[in-house]
N, C-alpha and C positions, 0 to 999 in steps of 0.2 A: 589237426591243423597245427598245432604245437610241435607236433613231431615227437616226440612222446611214445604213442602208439604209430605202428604200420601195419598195413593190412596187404595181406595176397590172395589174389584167386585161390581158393580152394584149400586154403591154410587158414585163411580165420587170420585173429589181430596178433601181433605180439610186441613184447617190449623193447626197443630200439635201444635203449642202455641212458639215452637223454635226459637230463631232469628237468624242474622247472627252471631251475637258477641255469644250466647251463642254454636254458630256451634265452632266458632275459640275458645274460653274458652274450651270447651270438647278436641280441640286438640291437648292444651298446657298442660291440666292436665296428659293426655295419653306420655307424653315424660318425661322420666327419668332424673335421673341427671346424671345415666351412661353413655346416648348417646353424651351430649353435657360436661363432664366433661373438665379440661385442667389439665397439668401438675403440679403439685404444684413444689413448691421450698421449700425445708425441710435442714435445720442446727441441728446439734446435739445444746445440752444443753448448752456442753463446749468451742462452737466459740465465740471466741472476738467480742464484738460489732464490732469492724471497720471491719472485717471478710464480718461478714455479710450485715452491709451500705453497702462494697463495692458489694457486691454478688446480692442485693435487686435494685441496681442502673443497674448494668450489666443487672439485667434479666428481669429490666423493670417493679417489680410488686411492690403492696402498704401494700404486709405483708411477712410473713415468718411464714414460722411451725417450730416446735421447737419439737424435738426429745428426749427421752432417750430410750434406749434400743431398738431401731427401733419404739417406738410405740408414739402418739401425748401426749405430754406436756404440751407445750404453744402453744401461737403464739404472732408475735410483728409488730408493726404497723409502717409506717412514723412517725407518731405522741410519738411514744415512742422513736424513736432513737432521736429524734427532741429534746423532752423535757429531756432527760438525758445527751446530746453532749450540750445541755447549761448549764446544771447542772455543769459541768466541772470536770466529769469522763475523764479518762485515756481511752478511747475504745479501746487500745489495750490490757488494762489488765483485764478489767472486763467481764466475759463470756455472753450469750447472757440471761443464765436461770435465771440471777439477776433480769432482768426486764421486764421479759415477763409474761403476761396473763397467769394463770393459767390452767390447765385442768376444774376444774370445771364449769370455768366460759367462757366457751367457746361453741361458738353457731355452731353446726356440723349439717351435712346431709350425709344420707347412700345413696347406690346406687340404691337405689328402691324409694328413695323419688323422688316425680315430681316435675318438674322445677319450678312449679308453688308456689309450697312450701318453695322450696329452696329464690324463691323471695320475699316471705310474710318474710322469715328469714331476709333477709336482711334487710327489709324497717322496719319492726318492729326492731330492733336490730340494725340500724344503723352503719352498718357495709358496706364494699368493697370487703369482700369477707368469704367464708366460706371452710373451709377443709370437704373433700369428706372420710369417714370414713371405715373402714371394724372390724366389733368389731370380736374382738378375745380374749375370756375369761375375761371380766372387762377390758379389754387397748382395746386402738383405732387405727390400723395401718392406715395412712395416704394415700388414693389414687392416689387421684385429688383436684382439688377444683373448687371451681364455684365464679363467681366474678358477678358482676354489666355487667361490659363489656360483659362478656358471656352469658349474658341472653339478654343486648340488640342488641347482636350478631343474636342470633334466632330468635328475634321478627323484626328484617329485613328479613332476612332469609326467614320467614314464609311470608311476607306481600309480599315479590318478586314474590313468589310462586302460588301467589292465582290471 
């Protein structure tokens, strides 16, 4: 069942060349990023940095998507709210689109990309997390996102399992 072993009429079993890791590999490539997505946390362009510290602190996460017209932006990091609250900005006057990560330069996954993928994103790209996409006409509406946590969420998941 593993695939491991194969058997023929009147040849008996023999070794297909598979291992076990390349059994579990086949069955991380086979999982979406749809299945295991999570909720993103998305701010329009025009919230106040302190807005969102406070918003990013409440809901526990280590980015924020950044919105115009419903569709993705930017996104902005601990590390940017970090290095501009020493800078000794006003956070309550400057909007969040000041200092956020552009569109371009932002590292996305759609919903038919494999987790497996979505994790090569991360490690290559050093990054915590990525926004889960749905393109509509050139703009990106934001779905989900997939994190570090969330992939090593499935790879216990998986190993429970087996």
């Amino acid at each position: 069942m593993s695939g491991i072993l194969d058997a023929r009429p009147k040849v008996g079993y023999f070794y297909t060349g598979k291992t076990s890791l390349s059994y579990i590999s086949e069955k991380i490539k086979n999982i979406k990023v749809s299945d295991v997505k999570s909720v993103p946390i998305v701010v329009d362009e025009s919230t106040s940095l302190y807005d969102a510290i406070v918003l990013m602190f409440l809901e526990d996460v280590g980015s924020i998507y950044v919105t115009s017209k419903g569709f993705l932006s930017g996104v902005v990091s601990r590390k940017d709210f970090l290095r501009n609250a020493m800078g000794g900005m006003d956070l309550n006057k400057v909007p969040i689109g000041m200092i956020m990560t552009r569109m371009p330069n932002i590292v996305y996954v759609d919903l038919e990309d494999s987790v497996l993928n979505a994790a090569v994103k991360l490690i290559d790209h050093e990054i915590d997390s990525l926004p889960v996409v749905e393109e509509d006409e050139k703009n990106y509406k934001v779905v989900g996102r997939i994190t570090k946590t969330t992939i090593t969420r499935l790879f216990v998941e998986l190993g429970k399992n087996d």
